[in-house]
C-alpha positions in Angstrom: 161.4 134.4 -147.4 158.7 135.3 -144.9 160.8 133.0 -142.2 163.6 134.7 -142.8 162.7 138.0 -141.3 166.7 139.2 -140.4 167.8 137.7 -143.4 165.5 139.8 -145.3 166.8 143.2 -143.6 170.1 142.1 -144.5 169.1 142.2 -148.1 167.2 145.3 -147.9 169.9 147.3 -145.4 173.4 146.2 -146.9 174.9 147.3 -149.9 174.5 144.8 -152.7 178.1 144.1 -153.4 178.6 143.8 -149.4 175.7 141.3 -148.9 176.7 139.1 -151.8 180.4 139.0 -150.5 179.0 137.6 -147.5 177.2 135.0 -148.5 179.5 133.2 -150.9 182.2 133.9 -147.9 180.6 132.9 -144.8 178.5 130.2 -146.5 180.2 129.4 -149.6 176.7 130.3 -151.5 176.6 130.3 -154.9 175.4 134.0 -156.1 175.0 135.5 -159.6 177.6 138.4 -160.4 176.0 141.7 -160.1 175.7 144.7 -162.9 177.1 147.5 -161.7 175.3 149.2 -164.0 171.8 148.3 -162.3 170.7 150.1 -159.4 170.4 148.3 -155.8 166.8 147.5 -155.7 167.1 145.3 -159.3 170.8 143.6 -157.8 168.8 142.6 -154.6 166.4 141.0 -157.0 168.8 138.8 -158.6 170.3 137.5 -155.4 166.9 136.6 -154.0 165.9 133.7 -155.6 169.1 132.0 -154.7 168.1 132.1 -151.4 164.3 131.2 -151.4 165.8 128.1 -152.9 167.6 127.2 -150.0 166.3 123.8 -148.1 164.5 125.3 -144.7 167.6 124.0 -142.6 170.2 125.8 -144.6 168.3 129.2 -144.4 167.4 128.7 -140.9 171.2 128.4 -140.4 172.1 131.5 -142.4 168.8 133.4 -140.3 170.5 132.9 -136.9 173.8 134.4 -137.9 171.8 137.6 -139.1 169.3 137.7 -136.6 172.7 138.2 -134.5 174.2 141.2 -136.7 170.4 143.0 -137.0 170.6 142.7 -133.3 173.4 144.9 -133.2 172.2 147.2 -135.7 169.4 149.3 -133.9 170.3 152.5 -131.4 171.2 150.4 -128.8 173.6 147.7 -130.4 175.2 150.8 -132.2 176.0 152.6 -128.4 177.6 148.7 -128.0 179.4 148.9 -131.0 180.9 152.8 -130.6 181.7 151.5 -126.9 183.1 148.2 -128.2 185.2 150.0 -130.6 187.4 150.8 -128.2 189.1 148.5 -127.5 190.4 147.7 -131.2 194.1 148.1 -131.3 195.0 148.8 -135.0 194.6 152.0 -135.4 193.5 151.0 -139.5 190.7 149.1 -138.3 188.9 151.8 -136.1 189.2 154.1 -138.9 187.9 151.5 -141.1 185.1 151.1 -138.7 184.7 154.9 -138.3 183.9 155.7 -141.6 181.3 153.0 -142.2 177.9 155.3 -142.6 175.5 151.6 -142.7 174.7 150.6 -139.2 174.0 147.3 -140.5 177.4 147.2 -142.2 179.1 148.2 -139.5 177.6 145.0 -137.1 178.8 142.9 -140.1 182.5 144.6 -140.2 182.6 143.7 -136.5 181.5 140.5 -137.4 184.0 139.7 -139.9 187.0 141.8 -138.5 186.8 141.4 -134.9 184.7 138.1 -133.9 185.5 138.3 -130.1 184.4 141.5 -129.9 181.1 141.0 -131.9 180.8 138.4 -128.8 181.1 140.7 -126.4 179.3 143.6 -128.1 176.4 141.0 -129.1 176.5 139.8 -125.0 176.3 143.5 -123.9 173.1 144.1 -126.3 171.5 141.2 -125.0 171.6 141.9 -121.3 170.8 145.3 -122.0 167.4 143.6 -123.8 166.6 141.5 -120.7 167.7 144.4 -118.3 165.1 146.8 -119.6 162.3 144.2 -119.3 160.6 143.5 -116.1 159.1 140.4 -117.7 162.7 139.0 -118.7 164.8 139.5 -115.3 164.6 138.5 -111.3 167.0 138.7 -109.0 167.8 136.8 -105.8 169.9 136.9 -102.5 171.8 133.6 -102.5 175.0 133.2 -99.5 178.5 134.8 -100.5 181.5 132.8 -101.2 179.7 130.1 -102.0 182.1 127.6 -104.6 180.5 126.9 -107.5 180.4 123.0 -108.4 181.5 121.9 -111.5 182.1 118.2 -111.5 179.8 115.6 -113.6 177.6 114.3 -110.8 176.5 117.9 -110.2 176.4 119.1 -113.8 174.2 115.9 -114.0 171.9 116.8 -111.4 171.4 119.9 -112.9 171.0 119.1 -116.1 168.0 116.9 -114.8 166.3 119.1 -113.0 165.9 121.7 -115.4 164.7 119.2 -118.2 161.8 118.2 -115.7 161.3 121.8 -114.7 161.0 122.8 -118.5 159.2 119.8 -119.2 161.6 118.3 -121.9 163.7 115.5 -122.4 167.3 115.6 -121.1 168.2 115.3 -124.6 166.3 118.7 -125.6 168.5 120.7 -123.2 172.0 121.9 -123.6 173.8 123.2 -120.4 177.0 125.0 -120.3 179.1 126.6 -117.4 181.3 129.5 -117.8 183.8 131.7 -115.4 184.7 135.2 -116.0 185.6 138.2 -114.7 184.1 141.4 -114.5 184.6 144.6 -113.0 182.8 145.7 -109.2 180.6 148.6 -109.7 182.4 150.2 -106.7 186.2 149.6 -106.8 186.6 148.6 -110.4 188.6 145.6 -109.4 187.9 142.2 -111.2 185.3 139.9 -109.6 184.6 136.2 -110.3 181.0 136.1 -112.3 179.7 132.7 -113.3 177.3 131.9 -115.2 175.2 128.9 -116.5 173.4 128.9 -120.3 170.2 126.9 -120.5 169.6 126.1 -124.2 165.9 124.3 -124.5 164.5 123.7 -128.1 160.2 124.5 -127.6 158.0 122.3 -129.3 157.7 122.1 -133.3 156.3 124.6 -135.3 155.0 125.0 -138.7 155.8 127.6 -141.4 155.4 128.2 -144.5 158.2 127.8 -147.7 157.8 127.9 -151.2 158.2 124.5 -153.2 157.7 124.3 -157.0 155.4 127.7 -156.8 153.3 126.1 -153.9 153.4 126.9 -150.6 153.6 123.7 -148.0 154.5 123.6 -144.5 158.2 123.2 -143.2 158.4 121.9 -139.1 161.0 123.8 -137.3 161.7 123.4 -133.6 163.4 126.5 -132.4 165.9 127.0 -129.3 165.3 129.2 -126.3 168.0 130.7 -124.2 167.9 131.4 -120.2 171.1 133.0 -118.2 171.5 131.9 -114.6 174.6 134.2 -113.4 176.2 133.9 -109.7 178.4 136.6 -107.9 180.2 134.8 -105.0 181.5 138.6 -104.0 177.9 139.5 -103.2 175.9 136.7 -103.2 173.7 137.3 -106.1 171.8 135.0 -108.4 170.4 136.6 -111.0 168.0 135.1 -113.5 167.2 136.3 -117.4 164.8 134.5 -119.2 161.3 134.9 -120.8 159.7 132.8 -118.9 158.2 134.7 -116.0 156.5 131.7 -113.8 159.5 129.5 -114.3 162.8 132.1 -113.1 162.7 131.3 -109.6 162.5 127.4 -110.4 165.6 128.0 -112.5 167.5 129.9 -109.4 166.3 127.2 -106.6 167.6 124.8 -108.6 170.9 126.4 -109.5 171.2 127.0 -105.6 170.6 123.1 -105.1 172.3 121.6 -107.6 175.2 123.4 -108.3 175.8 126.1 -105.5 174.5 123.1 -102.7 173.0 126.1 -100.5 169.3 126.7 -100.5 168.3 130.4 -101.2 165.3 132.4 -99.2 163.6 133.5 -102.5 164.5 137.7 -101.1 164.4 139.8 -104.2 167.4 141.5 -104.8 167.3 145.8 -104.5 167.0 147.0 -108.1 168.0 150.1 -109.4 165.9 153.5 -109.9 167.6 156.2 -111.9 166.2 159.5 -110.8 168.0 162.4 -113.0 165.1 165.2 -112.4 167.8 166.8 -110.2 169.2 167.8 -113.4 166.5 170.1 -113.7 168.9 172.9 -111.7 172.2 173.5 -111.8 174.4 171.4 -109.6 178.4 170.4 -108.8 179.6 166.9 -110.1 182.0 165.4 -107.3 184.7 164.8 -109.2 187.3 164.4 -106.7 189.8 161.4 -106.5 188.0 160.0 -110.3 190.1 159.8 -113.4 187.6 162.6 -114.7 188.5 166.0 -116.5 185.0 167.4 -116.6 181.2 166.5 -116.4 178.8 168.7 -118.4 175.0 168.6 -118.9 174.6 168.5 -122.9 170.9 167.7 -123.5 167.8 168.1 -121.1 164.3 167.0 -122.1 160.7 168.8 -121.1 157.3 167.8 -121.1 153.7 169.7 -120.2 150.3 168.6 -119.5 149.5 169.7 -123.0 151.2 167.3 -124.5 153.8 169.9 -125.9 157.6 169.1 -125.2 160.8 170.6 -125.4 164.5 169.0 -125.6 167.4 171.5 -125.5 171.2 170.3 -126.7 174.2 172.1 -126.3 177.8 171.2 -127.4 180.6 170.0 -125.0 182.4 172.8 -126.1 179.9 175.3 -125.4 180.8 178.4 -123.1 177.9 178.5 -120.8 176.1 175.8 -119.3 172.6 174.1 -120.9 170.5 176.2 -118.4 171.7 179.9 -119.7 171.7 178.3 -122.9 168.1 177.5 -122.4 167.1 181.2 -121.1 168.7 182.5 -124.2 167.5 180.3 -126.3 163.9 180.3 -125.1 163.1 182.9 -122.6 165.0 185.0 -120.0 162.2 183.6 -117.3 162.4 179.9 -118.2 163.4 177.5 -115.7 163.4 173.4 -116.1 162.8 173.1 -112.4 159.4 173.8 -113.4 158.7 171.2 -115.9 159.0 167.2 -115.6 162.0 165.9 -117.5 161.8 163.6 -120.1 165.6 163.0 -120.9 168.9 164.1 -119.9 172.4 163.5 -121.4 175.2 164.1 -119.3 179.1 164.2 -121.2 181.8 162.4 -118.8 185.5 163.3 -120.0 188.0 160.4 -118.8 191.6 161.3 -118.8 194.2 159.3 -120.2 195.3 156.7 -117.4 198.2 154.4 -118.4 197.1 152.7 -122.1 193.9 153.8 -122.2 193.8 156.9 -124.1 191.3 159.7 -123.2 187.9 159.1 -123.7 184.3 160.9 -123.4 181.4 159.0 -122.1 177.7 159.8 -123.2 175.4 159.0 -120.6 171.9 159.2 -121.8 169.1 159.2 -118.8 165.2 158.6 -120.4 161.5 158.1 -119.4 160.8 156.4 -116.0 164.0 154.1 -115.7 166.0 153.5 -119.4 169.7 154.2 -118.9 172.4 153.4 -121.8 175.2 152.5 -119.3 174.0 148.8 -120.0 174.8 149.1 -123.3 178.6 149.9 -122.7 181.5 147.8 -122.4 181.6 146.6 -118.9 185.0 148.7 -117.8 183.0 151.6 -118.7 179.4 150.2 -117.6 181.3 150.0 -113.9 182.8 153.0 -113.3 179.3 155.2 -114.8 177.1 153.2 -112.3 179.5 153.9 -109.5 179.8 157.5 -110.5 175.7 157.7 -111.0 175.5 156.3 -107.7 178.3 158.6 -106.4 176.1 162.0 -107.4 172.7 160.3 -106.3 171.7 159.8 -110.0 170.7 156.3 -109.5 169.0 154.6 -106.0 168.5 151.0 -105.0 164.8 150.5 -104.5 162.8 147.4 -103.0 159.8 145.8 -104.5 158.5 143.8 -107.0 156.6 146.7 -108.3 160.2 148.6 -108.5 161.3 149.4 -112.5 163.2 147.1 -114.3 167.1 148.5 -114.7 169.6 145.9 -112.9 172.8 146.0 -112.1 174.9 142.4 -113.5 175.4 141.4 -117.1 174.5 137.9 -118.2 
């Protein structure tokens, strides 16, 4: 199955019984009983034949779903997931959840059990991919207020223009406009956030599949995806795709067609997290915030020499990481005099109305990486605001500026 790469991990990650489930559920394959008296490797075997047999299309089909549920099964879709979790209401199904040690099998159980919220988990991942990626993101200034048009003459326009600006037939591109709220990163109140999904398939490939014990080539054509979002609140337009040369194209021409006001090409500020202040002790500004207590629980070193240092304490600890440190590695050791590498900082919410009381784990790393994008976006909001509130995070100008931005797609 080597174009089947996700499929593959899914196999190799799940537990056999889990995976074979699956399959004959989701795509009504037909997969031979397993012996439970055969140890995982050998039940993997027996199920893998099944699906090298499958005709290119139908595996491509079945490679798309789990390219989707791998894709929340590294670090960063698991911070989605335990964000996303959340919001589950049965109290059964959390614990269900909870006790599920197989990242992989705890995308699929979100997949399975709670489809909207594999949506939104799987929507949070992605942005927090394109985000971190100066190659995948640009942002413009566009008016405010400006009323986004959604009739057929200017869904046609648009349509048009971005098949001749991708170079592809109006029948290669799919288009689709949505309208949703989200939260402002400094009130917390909802916002109006539109956003338009470019679908464009990229010319055919070949690869290889296995036919009577030969190998011939299959052509597949493959679909690309591009986000073009909209905030009339503060006039951004904001851009995610791969293709670098091609973003602004995309943002002109959302400005044209569908917005009818042309934009000035202005970048808009991106953000610079700058947690080296962490280094010393400092007060956490608390006041007026639905906030019990902020606490420093993991700070990172590094030396010239190449040796490092990273030094965790618990939330419950009775002294604070920096006399932990001094007891822990010298009565004269200081991190104001070494670079930081990573800092983790634990934000206890109290219980406000329905939501129950919560601790947020905000983990600060390298130049710029931040895993605030990978939370929910209730809880996304209110860390940026309070980063920004204790000058942990800093809009910067530039095209040379890092790449952590501020709207999901």
């Amino acid at each position: 199955m080597n174009d089947s790469e996700n499929l593959s991990k899914l196999l190799g990650h799940l537990p056999p019984a889990v995976f074979r489930e699956f399959m004959v559920a989701e795509f009504g394959l037909a997969m031979p009983e397993l012996d439970k008296k055969q140890g995982k490797q050998e039940q993997r075997v027996v199920m893998e034949p099944v699906l090298s047999s499958l005709a290119v299309g139908a595996r491509r089909k079945i490679e798309e779903l789990a390219e989707r549920i791998v894709l929340l099964s590294d670090g960063s879709g698991q911070d989605v997931i335990e964000g996303i979790s959340l919001d589950l209401t049965d109290g059964d199904a959390k614990a269900a959840l909870a006790c599920i040690p197989n990242q992989y099998q705890r995308a699929l159980w979100l997949y399975v059990h709670a489809p909207t919220l594999f949506e939104e988990a799987l929507n949070a991942r992605q942005a927090d991919v394109f985000r971190q990626s100066v190659s995948c993101y640009s942002g413009y200034v566009a008016p405010k207020a400006l009323t986004v048009l959604e009739d057929a003459p200017a869904r046609q326009a648009f349509h048009q223009a971005v098949a001749e600006q991708l170079g592809c037939a109006v029948e290669a591109v799919a288009v689709q406009v949505f309208k949703r709220l989200r939260p402002d990163t400094v009130t917390g109140d909802e916002v109006d956030l539109y956003q338009v999904s470019v679908h464009h398939n990229r010319p055919p490939e070949l690869i290889d599949r296995v036919q009577a014990s030969e190998l011939v080539p299959q052509e597949v054509i493959r679909a690309v995806l591009s986000h073009i979002t909209y905030e009339p609140a503060n006039g951004h337009l904001e851009v995610l795709s791969k293709d670098t040369d091609g973003r602004e194209a995309l943002a002109r021409i959302m400005a044209d067609s569908l917005l009818h006001s042309p934009i000035t090409g202005d970048k808009i500020a991106l953000k610079q997290y700058d947690y080296q202040s962490l280094a010393g002790p400092r007060h956490f500004d608390i006041a007026g915030e639905d906030v019990a207590y902020v606490k420093v629980l993991e700070l990172g070193v590094t030396k010239p020499s190449f040796r490092s240092l990273v030094v965790k304490i618990s939330a419950r600890d009775a002294e604070d990481i920096y006399t932990a440190a001094k007891s822990i590695v010298a009565p004269s050791f200081d991190f104001r005099h070494h670079h930081l590498t990573n800092a983790k900082l634990s934000i206890r919410i109290k219980k406000v109305g329905s939501e129950r009381a919560r601790t947020l784990n905000v983990v600060l790393r390298d130049e710029n990486k931040c895993n605030i994008k990978t939370k929910r976006e209730k809880d996304r909001a209110l860390c940026d605001r309070l980063l920004t509130k204790w000058n942990l995070v800093r809009e910067v100008g530039g095209d040379a500026a890092p790449a952590i931005y501020k709207i999901a797609a």
